[in-house]
C-alpha positions in Angstrom: 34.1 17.2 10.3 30.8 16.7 8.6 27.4 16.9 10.5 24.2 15.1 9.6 21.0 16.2 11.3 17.9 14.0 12.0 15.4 13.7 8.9 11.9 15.0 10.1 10.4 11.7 8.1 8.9 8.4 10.7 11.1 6.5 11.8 11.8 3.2 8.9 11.0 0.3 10.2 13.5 -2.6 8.2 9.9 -5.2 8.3 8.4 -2.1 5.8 11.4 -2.3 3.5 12.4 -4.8 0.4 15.5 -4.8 1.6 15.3 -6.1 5.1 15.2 -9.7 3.8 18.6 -8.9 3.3 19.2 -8.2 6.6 20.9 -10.3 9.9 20.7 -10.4 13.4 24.6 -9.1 15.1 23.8 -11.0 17.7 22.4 -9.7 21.4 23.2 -6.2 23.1 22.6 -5.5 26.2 21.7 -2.3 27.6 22.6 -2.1 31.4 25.0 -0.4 33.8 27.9 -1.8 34.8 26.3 -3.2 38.1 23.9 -6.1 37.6 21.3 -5.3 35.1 18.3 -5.1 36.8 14.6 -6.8 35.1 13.3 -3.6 33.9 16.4 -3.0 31.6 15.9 -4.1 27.8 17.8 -6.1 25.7 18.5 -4.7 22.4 19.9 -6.4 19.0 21.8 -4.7 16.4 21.6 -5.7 13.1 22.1 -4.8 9.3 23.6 -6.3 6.0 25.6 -8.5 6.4 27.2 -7.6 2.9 26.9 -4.8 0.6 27.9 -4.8 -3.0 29.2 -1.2 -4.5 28.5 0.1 -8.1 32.0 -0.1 -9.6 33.3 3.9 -9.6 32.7 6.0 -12.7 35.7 6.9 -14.4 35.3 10.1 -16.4 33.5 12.4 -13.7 29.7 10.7 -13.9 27.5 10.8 -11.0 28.0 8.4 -8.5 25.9 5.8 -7.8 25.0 4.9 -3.7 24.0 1.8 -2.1 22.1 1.8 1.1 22.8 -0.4 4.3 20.7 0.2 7.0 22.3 -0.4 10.6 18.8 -1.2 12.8 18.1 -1.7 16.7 15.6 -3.8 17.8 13.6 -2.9 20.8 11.6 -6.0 22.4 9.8 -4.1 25.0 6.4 -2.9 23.8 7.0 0.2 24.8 9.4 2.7 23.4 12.9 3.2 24.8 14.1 6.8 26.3 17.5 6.2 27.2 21.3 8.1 25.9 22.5 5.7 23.3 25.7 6.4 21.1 27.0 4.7 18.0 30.6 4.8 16.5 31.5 3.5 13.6 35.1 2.4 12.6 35.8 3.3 9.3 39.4 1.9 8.7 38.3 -1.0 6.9 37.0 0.6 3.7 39.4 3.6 3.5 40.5 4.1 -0.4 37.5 1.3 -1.0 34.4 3.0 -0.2 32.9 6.9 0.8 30.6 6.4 3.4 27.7 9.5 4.4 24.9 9.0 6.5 21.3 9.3 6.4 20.0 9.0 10.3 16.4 8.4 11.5 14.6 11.1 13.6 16.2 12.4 16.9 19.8 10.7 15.6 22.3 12.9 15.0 25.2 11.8 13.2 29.2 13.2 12.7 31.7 12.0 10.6 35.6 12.9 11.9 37.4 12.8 8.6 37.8 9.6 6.7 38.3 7.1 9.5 35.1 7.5 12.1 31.5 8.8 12.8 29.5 8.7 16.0 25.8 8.6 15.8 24.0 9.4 19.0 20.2 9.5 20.0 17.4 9.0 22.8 14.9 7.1 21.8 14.0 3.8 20.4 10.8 3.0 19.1 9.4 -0.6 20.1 10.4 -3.6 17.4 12.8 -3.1 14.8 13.7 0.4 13.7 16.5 1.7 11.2 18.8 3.6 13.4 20.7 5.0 10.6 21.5 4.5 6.9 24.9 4.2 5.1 24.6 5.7 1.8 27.9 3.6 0.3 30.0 5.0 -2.8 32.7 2.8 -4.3 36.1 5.3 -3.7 37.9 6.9 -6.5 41.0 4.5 -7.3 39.2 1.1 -6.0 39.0 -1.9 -8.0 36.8 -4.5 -8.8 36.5 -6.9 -6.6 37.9 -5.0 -3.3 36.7 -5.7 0.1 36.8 -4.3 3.2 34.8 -4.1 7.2 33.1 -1.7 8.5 33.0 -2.0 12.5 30.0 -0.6 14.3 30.6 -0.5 17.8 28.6 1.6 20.9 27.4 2.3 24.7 23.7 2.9 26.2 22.5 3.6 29.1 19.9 1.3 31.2 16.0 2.3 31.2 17.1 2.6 35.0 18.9 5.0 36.8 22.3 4.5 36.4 25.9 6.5 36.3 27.6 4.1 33.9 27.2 3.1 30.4 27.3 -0.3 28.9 29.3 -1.1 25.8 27.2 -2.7 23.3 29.0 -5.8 21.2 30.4 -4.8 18.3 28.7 -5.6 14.6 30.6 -5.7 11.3 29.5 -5.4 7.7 31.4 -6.1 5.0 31.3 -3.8 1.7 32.6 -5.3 -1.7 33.1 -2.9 -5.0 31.7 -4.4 -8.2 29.3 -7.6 -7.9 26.5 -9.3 -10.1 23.0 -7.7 -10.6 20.7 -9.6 -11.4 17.3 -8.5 -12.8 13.5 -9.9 -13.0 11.6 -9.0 -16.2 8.2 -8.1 -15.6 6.0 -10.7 -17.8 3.1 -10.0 -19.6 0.2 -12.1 -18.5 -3.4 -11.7 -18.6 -4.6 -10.6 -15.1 -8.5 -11.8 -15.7 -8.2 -15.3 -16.3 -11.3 -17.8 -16.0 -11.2 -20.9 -14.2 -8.9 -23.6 -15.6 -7.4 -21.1 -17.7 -3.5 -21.9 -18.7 -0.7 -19.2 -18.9 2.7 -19.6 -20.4 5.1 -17.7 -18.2 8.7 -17.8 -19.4 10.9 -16.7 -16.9 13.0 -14.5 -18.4 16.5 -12.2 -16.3 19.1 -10.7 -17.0 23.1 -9.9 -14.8 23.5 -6.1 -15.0 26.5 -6.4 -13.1 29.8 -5.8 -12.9 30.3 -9.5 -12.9 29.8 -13.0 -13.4 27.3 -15.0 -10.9 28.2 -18.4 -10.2 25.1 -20.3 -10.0 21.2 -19.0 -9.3 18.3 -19.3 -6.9 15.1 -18.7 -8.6 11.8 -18.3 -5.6 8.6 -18.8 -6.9 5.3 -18.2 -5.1 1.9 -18.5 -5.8 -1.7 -18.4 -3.7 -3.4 -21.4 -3.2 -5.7 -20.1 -5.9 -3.0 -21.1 -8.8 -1.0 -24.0 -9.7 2.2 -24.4 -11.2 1.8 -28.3 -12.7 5.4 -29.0 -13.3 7.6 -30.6 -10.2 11.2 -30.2 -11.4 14.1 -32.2 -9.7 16.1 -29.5 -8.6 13.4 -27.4 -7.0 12.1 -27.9 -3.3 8.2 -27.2 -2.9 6.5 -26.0 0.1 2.9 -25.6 0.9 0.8 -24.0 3.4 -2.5 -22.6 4.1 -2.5 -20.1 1.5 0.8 -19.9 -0.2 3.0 -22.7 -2.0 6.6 -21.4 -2.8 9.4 -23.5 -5.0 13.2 -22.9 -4.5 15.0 -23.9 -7.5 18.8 -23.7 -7.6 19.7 -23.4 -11.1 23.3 -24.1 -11.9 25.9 -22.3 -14.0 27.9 -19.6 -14.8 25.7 -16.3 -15.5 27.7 -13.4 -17.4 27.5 -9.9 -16.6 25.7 -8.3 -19.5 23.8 -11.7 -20.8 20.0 -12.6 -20.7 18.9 -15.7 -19.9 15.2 -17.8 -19.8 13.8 -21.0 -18.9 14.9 -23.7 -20.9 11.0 -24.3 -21.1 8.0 -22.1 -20.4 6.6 -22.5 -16.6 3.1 -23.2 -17.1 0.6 -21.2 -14.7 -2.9 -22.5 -14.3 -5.9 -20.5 -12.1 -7.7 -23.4 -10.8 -11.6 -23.9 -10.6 -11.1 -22.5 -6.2 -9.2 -19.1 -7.9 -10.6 -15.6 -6.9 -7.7 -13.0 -6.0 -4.5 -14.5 -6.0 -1.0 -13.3 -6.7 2.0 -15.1 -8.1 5.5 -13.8 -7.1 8.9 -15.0 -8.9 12.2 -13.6 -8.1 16.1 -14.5 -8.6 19.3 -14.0 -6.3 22.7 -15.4 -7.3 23.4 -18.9 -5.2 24.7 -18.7 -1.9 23.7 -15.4 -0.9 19.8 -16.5 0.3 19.6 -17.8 3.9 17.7 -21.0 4.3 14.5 -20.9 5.3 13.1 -22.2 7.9 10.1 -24.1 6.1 13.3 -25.7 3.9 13.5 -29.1 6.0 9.3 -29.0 5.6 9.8 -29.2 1.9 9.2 -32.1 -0.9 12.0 -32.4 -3.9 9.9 -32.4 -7.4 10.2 -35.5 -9.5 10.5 -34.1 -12.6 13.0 -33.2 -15.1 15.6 -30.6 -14.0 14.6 -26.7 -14.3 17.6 -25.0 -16.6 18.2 -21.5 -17.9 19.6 -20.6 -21.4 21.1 -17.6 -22.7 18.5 -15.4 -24.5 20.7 -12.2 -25.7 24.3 -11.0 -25.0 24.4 -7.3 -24.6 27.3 -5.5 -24.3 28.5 -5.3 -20.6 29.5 -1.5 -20.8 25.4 -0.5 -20.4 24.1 0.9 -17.4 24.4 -1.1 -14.2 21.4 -1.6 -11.1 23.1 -3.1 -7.9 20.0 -2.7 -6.0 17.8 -6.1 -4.9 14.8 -4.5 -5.4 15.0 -5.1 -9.6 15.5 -9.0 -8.4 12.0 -10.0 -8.3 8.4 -9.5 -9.6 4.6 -9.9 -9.0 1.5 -10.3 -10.8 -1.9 -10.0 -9.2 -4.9 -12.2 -10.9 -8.5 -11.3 -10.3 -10.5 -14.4 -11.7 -14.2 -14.8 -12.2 -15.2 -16.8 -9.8 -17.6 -17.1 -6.7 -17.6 -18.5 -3.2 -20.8 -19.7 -1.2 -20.2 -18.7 2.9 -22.8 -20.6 4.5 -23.8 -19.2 8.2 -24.3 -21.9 10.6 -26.6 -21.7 14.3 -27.2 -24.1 17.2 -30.0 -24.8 19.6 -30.2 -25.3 23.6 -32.3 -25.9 26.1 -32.4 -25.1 30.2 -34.2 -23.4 33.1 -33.4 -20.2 34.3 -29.8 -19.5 35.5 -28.2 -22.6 33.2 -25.1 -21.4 31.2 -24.8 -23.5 27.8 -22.6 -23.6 25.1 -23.9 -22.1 21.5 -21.3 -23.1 18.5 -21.8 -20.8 15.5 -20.1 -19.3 12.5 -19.9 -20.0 8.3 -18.5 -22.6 6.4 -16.9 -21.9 2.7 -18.8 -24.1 0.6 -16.7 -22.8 -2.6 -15.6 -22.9 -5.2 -13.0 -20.6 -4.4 -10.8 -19.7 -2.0 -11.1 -16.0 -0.5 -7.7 -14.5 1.1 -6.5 -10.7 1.3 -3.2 -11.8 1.0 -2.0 -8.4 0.4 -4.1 -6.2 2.5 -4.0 -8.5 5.3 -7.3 -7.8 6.2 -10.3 -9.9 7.4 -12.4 -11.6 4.3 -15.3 -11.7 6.3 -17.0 -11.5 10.0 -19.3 -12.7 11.9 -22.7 -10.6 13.3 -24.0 -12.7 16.3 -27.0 -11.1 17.9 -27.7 -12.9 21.4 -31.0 -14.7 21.8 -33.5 -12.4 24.3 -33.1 -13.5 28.0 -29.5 -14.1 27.7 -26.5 -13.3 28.7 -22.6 -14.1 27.5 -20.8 -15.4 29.7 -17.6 -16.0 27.7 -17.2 -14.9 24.3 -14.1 -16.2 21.9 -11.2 -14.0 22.0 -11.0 -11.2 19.4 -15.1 -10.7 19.2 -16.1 -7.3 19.7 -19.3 -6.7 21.6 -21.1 -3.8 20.1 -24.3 -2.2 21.1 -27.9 -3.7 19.7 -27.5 -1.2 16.8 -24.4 -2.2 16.2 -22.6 0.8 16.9 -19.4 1.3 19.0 -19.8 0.0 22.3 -17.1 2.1 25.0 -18.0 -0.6 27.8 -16.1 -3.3 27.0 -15.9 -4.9 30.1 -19.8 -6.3 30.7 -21.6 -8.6 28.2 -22.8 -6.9 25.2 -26.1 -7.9 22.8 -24.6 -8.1 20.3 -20.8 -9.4 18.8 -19.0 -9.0 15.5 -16.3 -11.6 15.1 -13.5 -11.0 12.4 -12.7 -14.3 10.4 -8.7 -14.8 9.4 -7.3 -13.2 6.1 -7.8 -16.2 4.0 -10.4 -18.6 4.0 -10.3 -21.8 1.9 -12.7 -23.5 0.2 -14.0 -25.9 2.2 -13.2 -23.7 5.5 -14.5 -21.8 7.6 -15.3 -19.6 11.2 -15.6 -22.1 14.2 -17.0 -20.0 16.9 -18.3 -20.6 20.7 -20.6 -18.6 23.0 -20.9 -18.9 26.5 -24.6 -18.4 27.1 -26.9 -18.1 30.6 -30.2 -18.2 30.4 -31.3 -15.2 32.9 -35.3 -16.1 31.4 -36.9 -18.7 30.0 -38.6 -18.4 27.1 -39.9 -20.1 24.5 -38.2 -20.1 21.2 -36.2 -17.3 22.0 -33.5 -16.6 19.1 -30.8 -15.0 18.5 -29.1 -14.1 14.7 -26.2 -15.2 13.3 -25.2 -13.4 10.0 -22.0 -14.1 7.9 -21.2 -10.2 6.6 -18.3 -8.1 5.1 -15.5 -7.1 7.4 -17.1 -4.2 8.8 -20.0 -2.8 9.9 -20.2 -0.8 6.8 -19.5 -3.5 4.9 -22.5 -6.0 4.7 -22.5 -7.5 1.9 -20.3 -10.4 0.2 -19.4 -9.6 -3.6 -18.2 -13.3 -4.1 -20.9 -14.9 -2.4 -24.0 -15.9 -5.3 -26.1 -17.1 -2.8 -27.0 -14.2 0.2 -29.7 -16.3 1.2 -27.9 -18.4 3.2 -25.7 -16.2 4.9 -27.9 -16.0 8.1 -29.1 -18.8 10.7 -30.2 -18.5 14.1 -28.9 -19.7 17.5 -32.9 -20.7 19.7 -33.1 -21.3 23.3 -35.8 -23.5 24.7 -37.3 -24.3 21.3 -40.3 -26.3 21.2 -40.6 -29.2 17.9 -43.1 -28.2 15.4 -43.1 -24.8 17.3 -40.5 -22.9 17.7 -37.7 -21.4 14.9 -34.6 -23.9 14.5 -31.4 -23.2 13.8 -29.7 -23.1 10.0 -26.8 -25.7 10.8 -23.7 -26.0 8.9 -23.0 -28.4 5.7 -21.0 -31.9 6.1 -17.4 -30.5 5.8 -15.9 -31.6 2.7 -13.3 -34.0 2.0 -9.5 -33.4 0.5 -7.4 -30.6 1.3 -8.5 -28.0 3.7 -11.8 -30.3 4.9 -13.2 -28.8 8.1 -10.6 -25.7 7.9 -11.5 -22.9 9.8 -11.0 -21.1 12.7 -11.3 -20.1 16.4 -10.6 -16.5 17.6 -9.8 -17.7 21.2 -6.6 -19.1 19.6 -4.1 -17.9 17.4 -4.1 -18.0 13.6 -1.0 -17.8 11.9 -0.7 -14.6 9.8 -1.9 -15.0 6.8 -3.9 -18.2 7.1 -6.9 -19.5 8.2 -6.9 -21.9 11.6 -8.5 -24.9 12.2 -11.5 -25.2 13.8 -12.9 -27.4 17.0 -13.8 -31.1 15.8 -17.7 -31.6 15.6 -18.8 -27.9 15.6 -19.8 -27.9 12.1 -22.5 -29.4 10.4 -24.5 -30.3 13.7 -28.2 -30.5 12.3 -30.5 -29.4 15.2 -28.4 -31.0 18.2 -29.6 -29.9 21.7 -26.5 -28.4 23.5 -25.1 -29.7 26.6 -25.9 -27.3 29.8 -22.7 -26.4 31.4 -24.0 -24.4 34.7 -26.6 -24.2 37.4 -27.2 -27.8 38.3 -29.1 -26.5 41.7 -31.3 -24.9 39.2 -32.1 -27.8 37.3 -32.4 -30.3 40.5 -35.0 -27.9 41.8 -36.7 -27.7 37.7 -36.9 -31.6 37.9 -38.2 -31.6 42.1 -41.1 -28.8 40.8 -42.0 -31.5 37.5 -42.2 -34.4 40.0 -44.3 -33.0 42.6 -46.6 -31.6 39.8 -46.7 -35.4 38.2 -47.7 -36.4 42.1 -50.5 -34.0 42.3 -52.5 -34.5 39.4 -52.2 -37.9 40.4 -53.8 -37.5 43.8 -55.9 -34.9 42.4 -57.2 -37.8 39.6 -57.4 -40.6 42.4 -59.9 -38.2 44.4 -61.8 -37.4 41.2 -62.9 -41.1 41.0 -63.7 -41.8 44.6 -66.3 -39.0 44.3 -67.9 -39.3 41.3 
């Protein structure tokens, strides 16, 4: 009996891991007692590989070489779980194929009875997907190439609630296969600084380390919306989105184990006149093996010639082996020269005391480039909106954060703040922008009152905008109760451009795909000095228009009597 105690390292989560693109879904547990599952109760799924492939055994005593399957839970509650949960593992299936040890997460402990079953058992689940335990897979001493065999993960967990019983959880297989094809990316060599319009050759180039032949290939490629990939070959599917376009090209044939192959002809990659950072990705997987994607019925079919490969070099198939996926695909990150102009945008209103209007702000991308932190994730930019004196926010667009007049952390977040910093999406495209909308009452009337509107970095220690050439116009004002000739007026926002991405921007009060930038309310862009509509307080204004008219009346009686005694 062998015992495997909890590793003291976080918890993995499979979304954090190359590998997890690998795995699938068993289908859905549920966690309850034998009675009627009561509402508070979650509902698990257990998942992992659904197929691992096993370096072939070394004959002659070398050191064995482990794959990795990772058998996950996935938690929907947003909480974590604390609830007795035990795993067994059937381990019939792969006897005299595969050695099977165990590498379990924190507070799982893990025991192995002999050759034919372990039991894993914990308490706690953290919310989302988490990897439960690993299998660290050895091909057995004896097996053969090409062997196959099950193993059958099966278990029982008790409800969040107070129960007695356990519930069995439905069982999950994996299957493990000795020997397989491994096939792996070469890095290529490109120049990471292009300008502009600049072309790059980029001849695809892989090799099958394996243990055998793959029938058939699926080469991915992606690339930001910064760069272009000119040819449209027939056998390759294109998809486009905010940010990323991505090619699947299923390239036919028979791929030996030991041989290196490359394209037929060179891909061509081109950093267009909107490039700033961008990244291209390109990877292979042997046909059949890649679930579809759900963008796949989205895509268009090129119209070009067909995309083939071509053997490069045959090297002797007796050389070291790689089974692991994470050799199947590479990256290149390009920083190009290149600037983008965000343009900050204001609005004007007018209304007596206690109206509530409307105040559209934000920036517009007036490129040339694109701006995304595509691999950061983080914001490209934000919005500073200081509110105009004698105001107040009524409603403010979800995900601004009021801060305090300074600008510094506000702990009230409840009441309406001074001032708001508003993130923008991770990528912004030329020609995009932030789309934003105040709720403002006007507590005071004043004359020309104004508030600032700044386009800025990310944070607040993060003003300026290295891509941005022009700072100058990166701030506008929102004025209340401005006066023509008199009072400041707001900086609007340029005529959105046409083509792709025209008007692109986005609103925080809805949701932006992650990733890309949303799209932002018809008509709040380039609004040059429109009054804004009052939304509130009509008593307030019926009683404004009742004090003008009975003024009007009196000077008119007052004139009348002016004349009669003079």
């Amino acid at each position: 009996m062998t015992r495997f105690s909890p590793r003291t390292a976080p918890l993995r989560r499979a979304g954090g891991l190359a590998a997890t693109a690998l795995l699938l879904a068993a289908g859905p547990l549920t966690v309850a007692a034998a009675a009627p599952a009561r509402a508070a109760d979650p509902v698990f799924t257990l998942g992992g590989p659904a197929e691992t492939a096993l370096h072939p055994y070394a004959e002659g005593g070398g050191a064995p070489k482990r794959s990795t399957a990772g058998i996950t839970v996935t938690n929907p509650a947003d909480e974590g779980y604390e609830g007795e949960f035990t795993l067994t593992f059937d381990l019939t299936g792969v006897a005299g194929i595969a050695d099977v040890a165990f590498h379990p997460g924190p507070g799982v402990e893990c025991e192995t009875k002999g050759t034919r079953s372990a039991v894993c058992t914990g308490d706690t689940l953290a919310p989302g997907l988490s990897t439960v335990t690993g299998l660290l897979l050895g091909a057995a001493e004896g097996s053969e190439q090409g062997a196959s065999g099950t193993i059958r993960v099966t278990g029982e967990a008790r409800g969040a609630t107070s129960t007695p019983h356990a519930a069995p959880l439905t069982p999950f297989t994996t299957r493990v296969t000795v020997g397989g094809p491994d096939l792996v990316m070469r890095k290529l060599p490109f120049d990471h600084e292009p300008t502009p319009g600049q072309k790059q050759q980029a001849p695809i180039t892989f090799a099958n380390r394996g243990s055998r032949d793959a029938d058939g290939v699926f080469l991915t490629l992606r690339y930001s919306r910064g760069l272009d990939i000119p040819q449209r070959y027939s056998n390759c599917a294109y998809t486009t989105n905010e940010t990323w376009t991505t090619a699947r090209c299923s390239v036919e044939g028979a791929f030996e184990a030991g041989a290196t192959y490359t394209l037929a002809a060179p891909l061509t990659l081109e950093a267009t006149t909107r490039a700033y950072r961008d990244l291209f990705v390109y990877g292979i997987q042997e046909a059949g093996t890649v679930p579809r994607a759900a963008s796949a019925a989205r895509s268009e079919r090129g119209s070009g010639t067909v995309l083939r490969a071509v053997p490069l070099t045959k090297a002797p198939a007796a050389r070291g082996v790689d089974l692991e996926p994470g050799d199947n695909e590479q990256e290149a990150e390009f920083r190009t020269a290149n600037t983008a102009d965000f343009m900050a945008y204001g609005d004007e209103a007018s209304g007596a005391a206690g109206a509530t209007v409307t105040a559209r702000l934000g920036f517009h991308n007036d490129g040339p480039a694109w701006i995304g932190r595509i691999r950061s994730g983080g914001s490209v930019a934000a919005v500073d909106f200081t509110v105009p004196q004698g105001a107040t926010v009524t409603s403010a667009p979800k995900g601004c954060r009021g801060v305090t007049a300074e600008g510094a952390y506000r702990e009230d977040r409840t009441t309406p703040a001074p001032r708001y910093l508003c993130p923008a999406p991770t990528a912004v495209r030329d020609g995009g922008g932030l789309d934003l909308s105040f709720g403002l009452r006007i507590d005071k009337a004043l004359i020309g009152a104004a508030g600032r509107v700044t386009v800025r970095g990310p944070g607040l220690q993060e003003a300026g905008l290295p891509f941005d050439p022009k700072p100058g116009n990166n701030t506008a004002r929102v004025v209340l109760n401005g006066q023509s000739g008199g009072g400041p007026s707001p900086s609007p926002a340029p005529p959105a451009k046409g083509g792709p991405g025209a008007g692109s921007g986005t609103n925080p009060s809805a949701t932006a795909a992650p990733g890309t930038s949303g799209t932002g309310a018809p008509g709040t862009a380039g609004r040059v000095g429109g009054g804004l509509a009052s939304t509130g307080s009509p008593a307030a204004l019926t009683a404004s228009a009742m004090a003008i008219a009975a003024l009007t009346t009196g000077l008119a009686l007052f004139a009348a009597a002016r004349r009669r005694r003079y």
